[in-house]
C-alpha positions in Angstrom: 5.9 2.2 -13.3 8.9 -0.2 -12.3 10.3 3.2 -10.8 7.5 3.8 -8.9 6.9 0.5 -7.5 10.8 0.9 -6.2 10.0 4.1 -4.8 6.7 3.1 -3.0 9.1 0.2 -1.4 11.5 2.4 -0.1 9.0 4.9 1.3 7.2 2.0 3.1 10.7 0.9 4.5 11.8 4.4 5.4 7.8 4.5 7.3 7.3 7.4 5.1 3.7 8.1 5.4 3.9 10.9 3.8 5.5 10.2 1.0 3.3 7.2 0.1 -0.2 9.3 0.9 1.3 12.1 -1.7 0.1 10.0 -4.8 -3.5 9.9 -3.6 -6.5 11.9 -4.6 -8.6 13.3 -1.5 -11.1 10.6 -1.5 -9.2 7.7 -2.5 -10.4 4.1 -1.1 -8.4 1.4 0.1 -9.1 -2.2 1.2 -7.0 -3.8 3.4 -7.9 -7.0 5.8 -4.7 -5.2 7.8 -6.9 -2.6 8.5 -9.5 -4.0 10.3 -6.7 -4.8 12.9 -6.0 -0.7 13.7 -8.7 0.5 12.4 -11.8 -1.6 12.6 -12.9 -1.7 9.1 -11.2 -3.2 6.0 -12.5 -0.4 4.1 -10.9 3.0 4.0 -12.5 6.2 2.7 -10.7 9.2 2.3 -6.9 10.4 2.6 -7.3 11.2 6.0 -8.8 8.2 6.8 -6.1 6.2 5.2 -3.5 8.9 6.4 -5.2 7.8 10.5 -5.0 4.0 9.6 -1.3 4.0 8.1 0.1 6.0 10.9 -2.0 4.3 13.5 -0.2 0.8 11.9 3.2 2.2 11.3 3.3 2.9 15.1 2.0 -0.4 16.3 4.8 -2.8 13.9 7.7 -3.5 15.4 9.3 -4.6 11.7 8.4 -2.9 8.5 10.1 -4.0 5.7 9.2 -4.8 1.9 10.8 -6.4 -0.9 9.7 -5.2 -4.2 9.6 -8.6 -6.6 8.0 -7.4 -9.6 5.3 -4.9 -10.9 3.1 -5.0 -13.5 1.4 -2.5 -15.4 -1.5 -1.7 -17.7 -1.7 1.1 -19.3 -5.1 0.9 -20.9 -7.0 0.3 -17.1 -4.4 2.5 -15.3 -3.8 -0.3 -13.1 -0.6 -1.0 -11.4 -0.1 -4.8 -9.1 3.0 -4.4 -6.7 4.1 -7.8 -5.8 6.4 -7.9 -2.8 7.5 -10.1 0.1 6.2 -8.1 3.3 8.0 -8.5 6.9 5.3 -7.1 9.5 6.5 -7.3 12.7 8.5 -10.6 11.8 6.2 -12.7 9.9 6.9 -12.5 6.5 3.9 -12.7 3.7 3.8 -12.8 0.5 2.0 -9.4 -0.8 0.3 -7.8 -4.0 -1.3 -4.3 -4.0 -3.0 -3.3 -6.7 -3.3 0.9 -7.9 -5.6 2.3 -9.8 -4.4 5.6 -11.1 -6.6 8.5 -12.9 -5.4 10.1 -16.0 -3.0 12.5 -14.3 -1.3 9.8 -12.3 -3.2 10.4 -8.8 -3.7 7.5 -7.0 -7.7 6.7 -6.5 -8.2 3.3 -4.9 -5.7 0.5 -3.5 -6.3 -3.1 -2.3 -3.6 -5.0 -0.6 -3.8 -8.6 -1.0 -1.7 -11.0 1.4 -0.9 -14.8 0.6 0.9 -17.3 2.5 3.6 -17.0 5.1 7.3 -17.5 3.5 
């Protein structure tokens, strides 16, 4: 899952909504205190919904740019954590965002998780 994490990086850095909405089931949720920036809620229901709040963001950031740190994963929960150093518009965070996969590797839920300024 290593590979993935890489390739979720690059997709973010390339602003490749896309490509990071492909993983996701049709009524995936999401939680992201980012959110309720764009999108007025921290909670995000449905691909489209997610697809409307990503592109909304990705348009409004001047910067965009992660760097992947580590990634863990657990098989037995499906779970994947993303940790990453996250450069929004200049202020870079410390990030984690955790996946939840089903058994054929769709994504269903996400929760991005932002710590202190670096």
């Amino acid at each position: 899952m290593l590979e993935f994490a890489a390739r979720w990086v690059a997709a973010w850095n390339r602003r490749d909504v896309d490509a990071v909405l492909a993983h996701y089931v049709d009524d995936a949720t999401f939680i992201s205190p980012k959110a309720q920036l764009f999108v007025g809620t921290s909670v995000i229901r449905g691909k489209a919904a997610l697809e409307r709040y990503w592109r909304t963001a990705s348009a409004r950031i001047e910067t965009l740019e992660f760097k992947l740190e580590s990634a863990v994963w657990d098989g037995d929960s499906r779970q994947l954590a993303v940790f990453y150093e996250a450069n929004l518009s200049g202020t870079k965070t410390r990030a984690c965002e955790l996946m939840s996969f089903d058994g054929q590797g769709r994504q269903v839920s996400g929760e991005a998780l932002y710590g202190a300024s670096v």
